[in-house]
C-alpha positions in Angstrom: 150.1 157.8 42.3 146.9 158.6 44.5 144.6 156.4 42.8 147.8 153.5 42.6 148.0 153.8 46.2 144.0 153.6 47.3 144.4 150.5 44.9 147.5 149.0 46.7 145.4 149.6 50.2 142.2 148.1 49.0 143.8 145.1 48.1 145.9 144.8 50.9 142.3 145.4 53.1 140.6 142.9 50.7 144.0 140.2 51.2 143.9 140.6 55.2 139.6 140.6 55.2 140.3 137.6 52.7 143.2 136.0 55.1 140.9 136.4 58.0 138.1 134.8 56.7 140.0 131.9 55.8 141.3 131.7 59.4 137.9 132.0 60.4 136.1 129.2 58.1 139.2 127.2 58.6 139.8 127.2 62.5 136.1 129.0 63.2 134.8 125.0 63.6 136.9 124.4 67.3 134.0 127.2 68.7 131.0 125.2 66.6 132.2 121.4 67.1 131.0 120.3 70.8 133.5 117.2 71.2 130.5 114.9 72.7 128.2 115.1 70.0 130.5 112.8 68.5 129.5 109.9 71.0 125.9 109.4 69.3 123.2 108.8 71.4 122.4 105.3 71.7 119.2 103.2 72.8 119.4 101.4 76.3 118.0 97.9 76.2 116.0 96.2 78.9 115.7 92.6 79.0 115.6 89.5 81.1 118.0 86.8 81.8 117.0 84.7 78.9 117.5 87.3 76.2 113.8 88.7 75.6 113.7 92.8 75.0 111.1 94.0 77.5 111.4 97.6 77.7 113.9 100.3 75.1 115.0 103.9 76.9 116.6 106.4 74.4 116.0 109.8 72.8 117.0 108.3 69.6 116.6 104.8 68.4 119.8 104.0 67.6 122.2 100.6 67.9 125.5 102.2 66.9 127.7 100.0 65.2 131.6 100.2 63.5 132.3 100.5 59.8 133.3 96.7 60.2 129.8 95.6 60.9 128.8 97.5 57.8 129.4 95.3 54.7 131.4 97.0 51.9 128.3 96.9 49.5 126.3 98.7 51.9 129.0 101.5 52.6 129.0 102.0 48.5 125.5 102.4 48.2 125.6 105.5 50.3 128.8 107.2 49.5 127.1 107.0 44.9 124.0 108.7 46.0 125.4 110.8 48.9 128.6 111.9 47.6 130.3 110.1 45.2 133.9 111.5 45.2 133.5 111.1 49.2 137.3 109.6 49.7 138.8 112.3 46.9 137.7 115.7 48.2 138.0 117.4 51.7 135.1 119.3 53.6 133.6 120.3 50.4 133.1 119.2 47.1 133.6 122.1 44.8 132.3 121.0 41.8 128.9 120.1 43.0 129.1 122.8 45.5 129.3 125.4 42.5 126.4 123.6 40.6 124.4 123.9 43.7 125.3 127.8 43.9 124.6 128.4 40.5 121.0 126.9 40.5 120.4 128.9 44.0 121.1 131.8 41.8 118.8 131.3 39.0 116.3 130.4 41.5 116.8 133.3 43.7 116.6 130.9 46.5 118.4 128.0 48.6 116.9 125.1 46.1 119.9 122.8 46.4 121.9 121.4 48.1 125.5 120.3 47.1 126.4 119.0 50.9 129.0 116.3 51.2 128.7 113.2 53.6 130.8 115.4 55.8 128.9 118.6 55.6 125.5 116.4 56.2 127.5 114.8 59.2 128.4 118.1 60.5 124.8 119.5 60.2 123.6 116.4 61.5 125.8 116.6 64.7 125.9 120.5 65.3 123.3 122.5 63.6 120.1 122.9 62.2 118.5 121.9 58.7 117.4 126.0 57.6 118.3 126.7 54.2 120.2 130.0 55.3 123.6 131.1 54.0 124.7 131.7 57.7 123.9 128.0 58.6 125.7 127.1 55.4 128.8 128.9 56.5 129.0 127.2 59.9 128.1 123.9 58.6 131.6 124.6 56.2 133.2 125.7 59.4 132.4 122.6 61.4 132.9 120.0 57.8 136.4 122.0 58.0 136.7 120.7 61.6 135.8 117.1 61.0 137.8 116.8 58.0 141.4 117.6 60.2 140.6 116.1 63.1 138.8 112.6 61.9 139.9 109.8 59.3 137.4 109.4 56.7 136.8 106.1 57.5 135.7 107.4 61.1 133.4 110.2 59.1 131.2 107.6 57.1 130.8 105.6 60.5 129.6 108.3 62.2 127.4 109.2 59.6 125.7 106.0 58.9 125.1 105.8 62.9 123.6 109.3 62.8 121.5 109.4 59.7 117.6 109.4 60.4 115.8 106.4 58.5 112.1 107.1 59.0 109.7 105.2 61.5 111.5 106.4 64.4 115.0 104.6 63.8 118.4 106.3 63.2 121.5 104.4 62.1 122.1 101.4 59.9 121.4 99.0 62.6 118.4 100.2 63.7 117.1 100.6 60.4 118.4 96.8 59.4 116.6 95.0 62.7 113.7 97.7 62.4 112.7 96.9 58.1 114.1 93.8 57.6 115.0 92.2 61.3 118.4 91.6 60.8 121.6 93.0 62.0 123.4 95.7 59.5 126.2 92.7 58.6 123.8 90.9 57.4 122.3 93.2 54.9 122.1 92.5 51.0 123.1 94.5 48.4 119.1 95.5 47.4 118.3 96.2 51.0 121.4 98.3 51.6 120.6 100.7 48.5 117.0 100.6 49.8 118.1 102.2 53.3 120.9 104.5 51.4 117.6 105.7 49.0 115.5 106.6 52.3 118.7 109.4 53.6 117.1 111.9 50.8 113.6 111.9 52.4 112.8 109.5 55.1 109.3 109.9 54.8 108.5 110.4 51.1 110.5 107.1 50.3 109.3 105.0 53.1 109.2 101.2 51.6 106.3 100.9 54.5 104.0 103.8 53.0 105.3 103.8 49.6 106.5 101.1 48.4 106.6 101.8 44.5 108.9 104.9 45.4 110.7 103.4 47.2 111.5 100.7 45.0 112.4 103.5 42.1 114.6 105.4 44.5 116.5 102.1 45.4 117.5 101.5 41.6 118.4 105.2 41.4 120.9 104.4 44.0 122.1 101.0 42.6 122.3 103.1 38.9 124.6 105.2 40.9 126.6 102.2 42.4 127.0 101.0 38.5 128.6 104.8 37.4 130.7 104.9 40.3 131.7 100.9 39.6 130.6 100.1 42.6 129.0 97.2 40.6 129.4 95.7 38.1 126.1 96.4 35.2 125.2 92.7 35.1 124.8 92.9 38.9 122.9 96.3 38.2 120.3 94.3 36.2 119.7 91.3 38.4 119.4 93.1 41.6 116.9 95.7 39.6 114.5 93.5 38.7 114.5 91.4 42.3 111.7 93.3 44.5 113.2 93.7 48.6 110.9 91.8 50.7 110.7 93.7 54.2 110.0 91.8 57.8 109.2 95.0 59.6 109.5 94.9 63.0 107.2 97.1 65.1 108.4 97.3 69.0 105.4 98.1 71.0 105.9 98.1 74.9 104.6 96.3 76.9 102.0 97.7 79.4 102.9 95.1 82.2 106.4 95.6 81.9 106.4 99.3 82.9 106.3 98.8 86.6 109.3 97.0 86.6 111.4 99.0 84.3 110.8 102.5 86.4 111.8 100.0 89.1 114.9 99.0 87.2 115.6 102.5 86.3 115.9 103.4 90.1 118.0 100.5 90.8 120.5 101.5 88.2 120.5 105.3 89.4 121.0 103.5 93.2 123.7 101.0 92.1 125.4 102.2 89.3 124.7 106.1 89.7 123.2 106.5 86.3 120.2 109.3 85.7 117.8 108.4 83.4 118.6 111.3 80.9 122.2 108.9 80.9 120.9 106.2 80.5 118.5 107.7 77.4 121.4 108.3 75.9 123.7 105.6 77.2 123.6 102.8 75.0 123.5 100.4 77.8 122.4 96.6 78.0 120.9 96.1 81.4 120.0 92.7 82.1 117.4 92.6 84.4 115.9 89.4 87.3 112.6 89.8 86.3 110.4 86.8 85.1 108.2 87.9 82.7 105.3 85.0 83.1 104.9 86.0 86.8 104.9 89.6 85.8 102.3 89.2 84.0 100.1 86.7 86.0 100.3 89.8 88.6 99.2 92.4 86.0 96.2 90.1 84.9 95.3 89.6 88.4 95.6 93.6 88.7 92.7 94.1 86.5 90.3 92.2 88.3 88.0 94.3 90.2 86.9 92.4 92.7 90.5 92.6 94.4 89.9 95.9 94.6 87.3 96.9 97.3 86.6 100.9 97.9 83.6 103.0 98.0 84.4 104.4 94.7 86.8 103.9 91.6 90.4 104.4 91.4 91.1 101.8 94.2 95.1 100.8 94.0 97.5 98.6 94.8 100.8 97.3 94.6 102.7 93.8 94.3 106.2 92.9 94.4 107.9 89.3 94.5 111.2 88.2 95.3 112.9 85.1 94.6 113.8 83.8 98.4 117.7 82.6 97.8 118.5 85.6 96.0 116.5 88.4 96.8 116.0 89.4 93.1 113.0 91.1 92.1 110.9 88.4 90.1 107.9 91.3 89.5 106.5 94.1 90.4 103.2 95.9 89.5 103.1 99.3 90.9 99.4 100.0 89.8 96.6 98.9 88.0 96.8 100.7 84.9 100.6 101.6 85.3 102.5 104.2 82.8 105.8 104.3 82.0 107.2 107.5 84.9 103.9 106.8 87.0 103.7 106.5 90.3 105.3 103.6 91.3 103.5 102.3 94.5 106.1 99.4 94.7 108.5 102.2 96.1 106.2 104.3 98.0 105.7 104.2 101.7 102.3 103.3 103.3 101.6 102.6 107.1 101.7 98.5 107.0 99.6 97.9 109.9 100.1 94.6 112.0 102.3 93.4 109.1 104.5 95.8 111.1 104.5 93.0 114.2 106.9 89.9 113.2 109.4 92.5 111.9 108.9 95.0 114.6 108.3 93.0 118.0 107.7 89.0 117.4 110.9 88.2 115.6 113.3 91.2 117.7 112.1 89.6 121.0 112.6 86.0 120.2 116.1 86.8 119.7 116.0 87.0 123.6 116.3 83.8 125.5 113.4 85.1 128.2 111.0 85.0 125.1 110.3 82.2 123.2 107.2 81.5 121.1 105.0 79.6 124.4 106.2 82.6 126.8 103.2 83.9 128.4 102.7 87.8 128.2 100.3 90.2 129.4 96.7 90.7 127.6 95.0 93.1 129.4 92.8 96.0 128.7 94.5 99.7 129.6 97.5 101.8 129.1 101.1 100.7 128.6 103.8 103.3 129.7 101.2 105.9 129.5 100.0 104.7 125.5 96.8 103.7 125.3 95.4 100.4 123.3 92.6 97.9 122.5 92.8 94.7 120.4 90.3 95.0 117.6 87.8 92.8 119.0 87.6 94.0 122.5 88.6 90.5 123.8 91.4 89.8 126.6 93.1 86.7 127.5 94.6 88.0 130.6 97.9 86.4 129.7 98.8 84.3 126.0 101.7 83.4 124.4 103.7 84.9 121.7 102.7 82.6 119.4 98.8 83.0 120.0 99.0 86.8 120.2 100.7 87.1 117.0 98.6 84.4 114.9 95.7 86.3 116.6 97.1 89.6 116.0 96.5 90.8 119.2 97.1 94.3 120.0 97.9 94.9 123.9 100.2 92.2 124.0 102.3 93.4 121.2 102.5 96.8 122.6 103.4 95.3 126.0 106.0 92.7 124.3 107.6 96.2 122.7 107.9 98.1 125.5 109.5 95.6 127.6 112.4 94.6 125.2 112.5 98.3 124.4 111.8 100.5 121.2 115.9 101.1 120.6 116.3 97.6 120.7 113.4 96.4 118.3 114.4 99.4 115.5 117.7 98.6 115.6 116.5 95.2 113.9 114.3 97.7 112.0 117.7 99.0 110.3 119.2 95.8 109.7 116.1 95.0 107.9 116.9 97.8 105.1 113.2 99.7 107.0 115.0 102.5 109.5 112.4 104.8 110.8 112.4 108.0 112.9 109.5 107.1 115.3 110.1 106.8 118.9 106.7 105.4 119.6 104.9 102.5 121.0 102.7 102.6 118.2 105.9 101.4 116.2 104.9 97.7 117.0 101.2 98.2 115.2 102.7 99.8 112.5 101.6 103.1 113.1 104.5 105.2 111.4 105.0 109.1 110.9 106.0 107.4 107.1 105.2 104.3 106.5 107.5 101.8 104.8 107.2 100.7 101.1 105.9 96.9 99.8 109.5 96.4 98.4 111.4 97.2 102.3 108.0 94.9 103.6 108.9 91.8 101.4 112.7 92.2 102.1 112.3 92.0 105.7 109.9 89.0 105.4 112.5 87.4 103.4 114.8 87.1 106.7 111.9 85.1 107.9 111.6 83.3 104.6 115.9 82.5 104.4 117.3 81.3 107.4 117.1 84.7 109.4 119.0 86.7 106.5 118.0 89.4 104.3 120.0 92.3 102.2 119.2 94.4 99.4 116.9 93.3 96.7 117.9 93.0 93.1 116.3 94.0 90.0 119.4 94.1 87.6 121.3 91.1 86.9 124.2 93.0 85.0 124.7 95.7 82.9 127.0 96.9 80.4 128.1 99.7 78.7 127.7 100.7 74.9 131.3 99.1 74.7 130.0 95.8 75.9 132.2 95.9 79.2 130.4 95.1 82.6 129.6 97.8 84.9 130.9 97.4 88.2 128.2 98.2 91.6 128.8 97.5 95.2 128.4 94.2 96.3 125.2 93.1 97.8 125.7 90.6 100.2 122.7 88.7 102.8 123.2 89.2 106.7 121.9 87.6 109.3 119.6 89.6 111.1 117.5 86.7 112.8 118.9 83.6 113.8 117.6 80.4 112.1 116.1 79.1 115.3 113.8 82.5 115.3 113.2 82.5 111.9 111.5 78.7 112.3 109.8 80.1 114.6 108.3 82.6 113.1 107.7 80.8 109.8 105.6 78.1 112.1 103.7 80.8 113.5 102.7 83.2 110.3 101.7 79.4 108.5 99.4 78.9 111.2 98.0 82.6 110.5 97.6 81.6 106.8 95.5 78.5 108.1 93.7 79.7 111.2 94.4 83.1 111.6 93.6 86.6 110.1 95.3 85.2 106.5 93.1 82.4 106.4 90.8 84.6 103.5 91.6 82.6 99.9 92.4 79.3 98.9 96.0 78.3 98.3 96.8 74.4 99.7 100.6 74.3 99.4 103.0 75.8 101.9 102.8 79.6 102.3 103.1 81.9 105.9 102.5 85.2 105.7 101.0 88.1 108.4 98.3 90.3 107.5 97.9 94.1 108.3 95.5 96.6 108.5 95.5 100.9 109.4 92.1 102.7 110.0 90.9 105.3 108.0 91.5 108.7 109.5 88.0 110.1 108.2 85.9 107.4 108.2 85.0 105.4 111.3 85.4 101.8 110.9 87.0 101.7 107.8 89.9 100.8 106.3 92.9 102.8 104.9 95.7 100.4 103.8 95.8 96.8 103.6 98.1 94.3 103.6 99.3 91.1 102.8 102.7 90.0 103.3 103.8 86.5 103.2 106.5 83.6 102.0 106.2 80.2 100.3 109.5 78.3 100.3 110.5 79.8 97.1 108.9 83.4 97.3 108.7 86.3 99.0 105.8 88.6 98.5 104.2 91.7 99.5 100.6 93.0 98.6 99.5 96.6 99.5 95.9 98.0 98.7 94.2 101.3 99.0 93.7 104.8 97.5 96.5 107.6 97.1 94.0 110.1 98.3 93.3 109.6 102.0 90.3 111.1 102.6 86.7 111.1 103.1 85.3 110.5 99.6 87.9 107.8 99.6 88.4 104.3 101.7 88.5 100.4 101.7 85.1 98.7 102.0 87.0 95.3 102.3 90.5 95.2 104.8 93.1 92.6 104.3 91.6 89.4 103.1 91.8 91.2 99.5 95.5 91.6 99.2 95.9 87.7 100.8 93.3 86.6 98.1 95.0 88.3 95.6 98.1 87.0 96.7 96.9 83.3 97.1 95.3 83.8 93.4 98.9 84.6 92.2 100.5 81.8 93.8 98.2 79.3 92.7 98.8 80.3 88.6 102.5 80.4 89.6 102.1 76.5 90.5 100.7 75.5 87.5 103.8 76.6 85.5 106.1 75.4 88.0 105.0 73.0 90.7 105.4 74.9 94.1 106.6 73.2 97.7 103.7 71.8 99.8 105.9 72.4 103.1 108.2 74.1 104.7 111.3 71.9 105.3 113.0 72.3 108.7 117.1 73.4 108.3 118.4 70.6 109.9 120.0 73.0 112.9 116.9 73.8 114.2 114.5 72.5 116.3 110.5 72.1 115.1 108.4 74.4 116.9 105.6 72.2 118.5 101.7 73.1 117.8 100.2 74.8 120.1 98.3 72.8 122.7 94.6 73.4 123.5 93.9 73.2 127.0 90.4 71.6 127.8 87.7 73.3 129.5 84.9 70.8 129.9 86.7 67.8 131.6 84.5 65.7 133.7 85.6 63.3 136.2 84.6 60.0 138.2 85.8 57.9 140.5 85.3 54.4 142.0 86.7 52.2 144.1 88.2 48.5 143.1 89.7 45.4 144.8 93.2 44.6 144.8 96.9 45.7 145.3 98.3 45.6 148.9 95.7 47.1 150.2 91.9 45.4 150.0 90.7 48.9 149.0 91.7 51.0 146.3 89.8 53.9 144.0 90.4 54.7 140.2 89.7 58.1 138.9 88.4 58.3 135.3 88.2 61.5 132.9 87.7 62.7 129.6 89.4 60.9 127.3 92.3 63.8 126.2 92.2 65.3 122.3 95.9 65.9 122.7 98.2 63.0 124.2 100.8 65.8 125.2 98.3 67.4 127.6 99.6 66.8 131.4 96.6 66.4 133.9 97.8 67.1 137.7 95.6 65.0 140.3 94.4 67.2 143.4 93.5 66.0 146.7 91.1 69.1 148.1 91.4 69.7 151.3 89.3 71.6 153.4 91.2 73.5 155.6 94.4 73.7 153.9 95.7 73.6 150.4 94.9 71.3 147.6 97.7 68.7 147.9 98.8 67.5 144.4 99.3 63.7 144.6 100.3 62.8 140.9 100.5 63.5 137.1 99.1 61.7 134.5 100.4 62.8 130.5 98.7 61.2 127.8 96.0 59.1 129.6 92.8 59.7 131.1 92.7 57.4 134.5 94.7 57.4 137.5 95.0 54.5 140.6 94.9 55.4 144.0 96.6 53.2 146.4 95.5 52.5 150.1 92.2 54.6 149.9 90.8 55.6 153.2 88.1 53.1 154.8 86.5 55.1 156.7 85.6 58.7 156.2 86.0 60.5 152.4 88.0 62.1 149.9 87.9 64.5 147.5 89.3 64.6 143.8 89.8 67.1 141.1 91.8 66.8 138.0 93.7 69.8 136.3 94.7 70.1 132.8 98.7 71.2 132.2 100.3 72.8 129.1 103.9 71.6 129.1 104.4 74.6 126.1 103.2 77.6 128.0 103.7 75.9 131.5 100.0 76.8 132.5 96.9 75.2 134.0 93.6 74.9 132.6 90.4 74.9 133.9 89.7 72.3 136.9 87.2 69.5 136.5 84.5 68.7 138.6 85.3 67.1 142.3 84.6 63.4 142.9 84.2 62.3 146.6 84.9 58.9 147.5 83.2 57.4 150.4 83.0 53.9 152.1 80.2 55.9 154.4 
């Protein structure tokens, strides 16, 4: 009865030890399984409006696809080599599992390997590939799982998403578009058994490395399609003796895309809140604005050398283009030899210089009605509101008009136009410009910032100029959809009008005469283009150059150009200023208008009025005078000058006197000879002519004086 009653206990132990370790194989897979395995990592495509891939983002390679885009042939090929009796067994197969135990056993080892599609799936998904008992038990556990909780049909899909194919490609689709460029649908019979053949080793059955083998294992798997009836033998035999022709398809990227895409890749994490490690693993389809053919006539241009003038190698620079009517990015280059994760200079804020000035000062204080582009301001040597500053040539004008001291890129009267319209005012444009700053400064207005502001905020702001006085975000991504295909939703970006399109003519008039006369005149580009120029001193190295800048607009673009070195110090600096970046820039243009004929002018909106050239005063006027018969009076004189360059020029007529003032005694516009009526007989007079500017509503410099005597 003792022994009877140990034996009744054992076996109750061993049926409760027994009971439990069912419990725990059977249920022990809802502490294994992590639910979002089962959403596969999927490849994020990058491409532009017309279709072409230009950049892939993923941790795997992988297009997933359902069991509907995966023809029925294809499906069989897998499940005979794989596992057979797939739809008639659960998480295991016991018969081959017990062939595989028994051969482990002869061998002493883990030689083989009786897994079934959904023990490979649940390795695949959860665990790792050691041959250990302990792995073999949880990949049971988690097969277990799988089994309960998905269809079968749902099982094979996963698992021909998730299966590894060699050359860097998981999943049926990404092997079908990566060995024989074609979408998984489309597949034959002989190239599906060839991709089921590679599951058993990737690498060792590569059609690309070893082609015989891999032939051999694809008519071991279509010998396996015949037992299982897959096929029929006749089909066996004619798809045997056909070879599989591959059209491999090797995606490089490309090195002048990469810019762009970290660009793209910040956009989508500012728009749509995505990271990067989500969109990695995303499956997204982002669409992006960029036009490839200017991208790359910037990154061609980026290699030249002798855009790139510094006292030693590893001079930079940066480039970025927008499309005026929209604001989307067309390209952008954010170094010369640019790596995918780099530094992208496109986004990184540099001190802009006198680019800083139209955005800053011109633009902000034409807004004004007491400023317009011929108002006369202050160009005098000295402190402003205790801030001390020189224009860069030493030169003042005493007074000049906005529109001289900006194409001149005068200094003083910048910092005196900023002051007197106020630094509150002029960065509150700042903001609506998409560039707020913290500075407080005078030194605002020459670009002198704690921060800087970055090529891509630059070229937006010009675009106001550029677009009728509006700007707003730019754009890099056109759309973008999910793995499901649906269309992400972002916040709306919308223009607003910052300048109005009186000032923005304006200014456009002004920064095309810079391009022609002024400080952007470096380069040859004939067709229409304005654009400012900008320069910052190097803080170790007198009289050379830290940043430089070009920043300008045609009718259909928007560009900024930024040049220098990353390290600011003395071992490093420009040896050329701004004329590099507006050469390059000019360069750019002119290959752009070869592909597509650019505008050679500006055309006026037709509520706005033209801004009139500038006239030029003359200095060297020289006068006569004479008497002649006739009139009234028996005696009159005629006064004779210079024949004017500019028929707008007004010349006032002075009588001098000697004791009192000169007495004006006409005005003459456009012609170079004035009659005086009833001339003195006796005694003398004396004559001096004065050239007017209508524009800035100023004299000139007096001719000489005439006397006219009947003595």
């Amino acid at each position: 009865m003792k022994k009877l009653k140990w034996l009744l206990l054992s076996f109750t132990f061993l049926l409760i030890l027994g009971g439990a370790g069912f419990l725990i194989i059977y249920f022990g897979g809802t502490f294994l399984v992590d639910e979002d395995a089962l959403t596969l990592d999927a490849t994020t495509t990058i491409k532009t409006s017309d279709g072409e891939l230009i950049g892939k983002l993923y941790d795997e390679n992988r297009e997933p696809v359902t069991l509907d885009d995966i023809p029925q042939n294809v499906q069989n090929a897998f499940i005979a080599i794989e596992d057979r009796r797939f739809y008639d067994h659960g998480a295991i197969d016991f018969k081959a599992t017990v062939r595989a135990v028994v051969r482990d056993i002869i061998a002493m080892d883990k030689v083989e390997g009786g897994s079934t599609i959904t023990q490979q799936l649940a390795r695949n998904l959860f665990l790792s590939n050691d041959k250990t008992w302990m792995r073999k038990i949880k990949e049971l556990m988690t097969a277990i799982y799988l089994e309960r909780h998905l269809s079968k049909e749902k099982i094979l899909q996963l698992y021909l998403n998730k299966v590894y194919f060699g050359s860097g490609v998981y999943g049926i689709e990404a092997a079908a578009w990566k060995y024989y460029d074609k979408s998984a649908d489309e597949l034959s019979l002989a190239e599906g058994a060839q991709l089921a053949g590679l599951v058993k080793a990737p690498n060792g059955y590569s059609p690309i490395r070893h082609p015989h083998k891999a032939k051999k294992r694809r008519n071991v798997v279509l010998q396996a399609m015949e037992e299982t009836g897959a096929i029929s033998e006749n089909k066996l035999d004619k798809t045997q003796a056909k070879g599989t022709e591959l059209a491999i398809q090797n995606y490089e990227p490309k090195p002048w895309t990469a810019s762009f895409i970290d660009l793209v890749l910040q956009k989508a994490n500012e728009r749509y809140d995505l990271s990067r490690d989500e969109l990695r693993r995303g499956g997204y389809q982002i669409v992006t604005t960029l036009d490839p053919d200017i991208q790359q006539i910037v990154y061609n241009k980026f290699q030249n050398d002798d855009y790139f003038a510094g006292n030693t190698g590893g001079a930079e620079g940066a480039f970025v283009m927008l499309e005026r009517d929209t604001g989307h990015i067309t390209a952008a280059v954010g170094g010369r030899d640019y790596k995918l994760g780099g530094l992208n200079r496109v986004t990184v804020k540099r001190q802009p210089g006198s680019a800083m000035k139209p955005l800053a000062v011109y633009g902000p204080a034409m807004m004004e009605e007491t400023y317009q582009p011929y108002s006369l301001i202050p160009d005098r040597k000295g402190d402003i509101d205790g801030y001390t500053v020189t224009n860069y040539d030493d030169q003042y004008a005493g007074y000049v008009s906005l529109y001289d001291a900006l194409v001149e890129s005068k200094n003083v009267p910048t910092v005196w136009l900023l002051n007197d319209i106020g630094i509150p005012y002029a960065k509150d444009y700042l903001d609506k410009l998409g560039m707020p700053i913290k500075d407080k400064g005078l030194a605002i207005g020459l670009g002198g910032l704690s921060k800087g502001v970055t090529p891509l905020q630059v070229a937006s702001g010009y675009r106001a100029f550029a677009n009728d006085g509006a700007t707003g975000d730019s754009v890099a991504i056109e759309k973008m959809k999910d793995r499901e295909g649906t269309v992400l939703q972002a916040a709306e970006t919308h223009d607003e009008n910052v300048f109005s399109p009186q000032v923005a003519w304006d200014i456009t008039s002004i920064l095309s005469t810079v391009v022609t006369d002024g400080t952007g005149s470096a380069g040859r580009y004939p067709k229409a283009l304005a654009g400012k120029t900008g320069t910052t001193q190097h803080p170790h190295v007198n009289g050379a150059d830290k940043d430089a800048w070009f920043a300008g607009f045609t009718p259909e673009y928007v560009s900024a150009a930024w040049m220098g070195y990353d390290t600011s110090d003395a071992e490093h600096y420009l040896t050329a200023g701004s004329e590099m970046p507006t050469k390059l820039t000019k360069a750019i243009l002119s290959q752009i208008d070869k592909r597509d004929t650019l505008a050679g002018s500006f055309e006026k909106p037709a509520n706005v009025s033209a801004l009139p050239e500038p006239i030029e005063l003359p200095d060297d006027i020289t006068l006569h005078g004479k008497y002649t018969f006739g009139g009234f009076s028996l005696f009159d004189a005629k006064l004779e000058w210079t024949e004017p360059r500019d028929d707008r020029i007004i010349y006032r007529i002075y009588e001098e006197k000697d004791e009192q003032v000169d007495k004006q005694v006409a005005e003459v516009k456009g012609d170079h000879e004035y009659e005086i009526d009833n001339i003195k007989l006796f005694g003398s007079s004396r004559y001096y002519v004065v050239p007017y500017d209508p524009l800035t509503k100023t004299e000139g410099q007096k001719s000489n004086t005439v006397e006219l005597s009947m003595q």
